[in-house]
C-alpha positions, 0 to 999 in steps of 0.5 A: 278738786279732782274727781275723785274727790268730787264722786266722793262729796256727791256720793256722801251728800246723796245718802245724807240726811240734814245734819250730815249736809251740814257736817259735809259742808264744813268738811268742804270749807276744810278741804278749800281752805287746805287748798289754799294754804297750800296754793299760798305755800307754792306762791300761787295767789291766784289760786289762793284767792280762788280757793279761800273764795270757795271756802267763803261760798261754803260758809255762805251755805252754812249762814243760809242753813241756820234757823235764826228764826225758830220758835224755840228761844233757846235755839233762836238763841244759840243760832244767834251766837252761830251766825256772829261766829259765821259772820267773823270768820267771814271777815277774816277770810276777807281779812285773807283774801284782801291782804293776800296773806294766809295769817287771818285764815288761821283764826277762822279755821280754828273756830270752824274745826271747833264747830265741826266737831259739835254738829260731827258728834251732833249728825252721829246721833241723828237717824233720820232719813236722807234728804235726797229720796229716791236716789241710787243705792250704791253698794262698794266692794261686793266685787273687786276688778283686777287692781281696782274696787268696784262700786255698783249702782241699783236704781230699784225704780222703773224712773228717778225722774218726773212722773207725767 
């Protein structure tokens, strides 16, 4: 991942709230597993492998976000039926990574997009507050250097860190 794309996803993920957490989540296991096909593509298997694992680690965060436990049945419920999801995709990028092959990745990242696109529409809706408090307000293009846009950082507290 170059950096760019990594200030992107870090500066995403400070200003979002819960179901933005989980939009970026997916939109990680899409750029993974981009990667990979792409490594594949250029007959590169270790980086292949490399890449499919990080997509597996993002489903990994997305399995531990799920509420199967909760009080409602209903919900319990429909996190029962997105659990079984996760845990084929799961098995069809083992399916991938055993055979080294990009075929099994294919039905995964079909139901995944699927997916995506409800908690997308559902994180739309969502106005709560971010998850990260206290985190720097970034403000992009207020000002423009010669052949690059700026972003500026304000902190608007004294301290972001422990108070002793």
């Amino acid at each position: 991942m170059t950096d760019e794309k990594k200030q992107e996803f870090t500066l995403r993920i400070s200003q979002a709230n819960q179901s933005q957490l989980v939009v970026i989540l997916y939109e990680l296991f899409f750029y993974y597993t981009d990667e990979a096909e792409n490594a594949y593509a250029n007959g590169e298997l270790s980086v292949f492998c490399k890449e499919l694992q990080k997509a597996h680690d993002c489903l990994g965060e997305l399995i531990s976000s799920l509420n199967v436990n909760a009080e409602a049945s209903q919900i319990q419920e429909l996190a029962q039926s997105i659990l079984q999801v996760y845990f084929f995709v799961s098995a069809r990028i083992g399916a991938a990574l055993g055979s080294r092959k990009k075929e099994p990745l294919e039905d995964a990242v079909r139901l995944m997009k699927k997916l995506y696109e409800t908690y997308k529409a559902d994180a739309a809706n969502d106005t709560s507050a971010p998850v990260m408090g206290h985190a720097q307000t970034v403000y992009a293009g207020l000002t423009y250097g010669k052949n690059n846009l700026n972003v500026s950082c304000e902190d608007g507290s004294g301290s972001r860190g422990f108070y002793v």
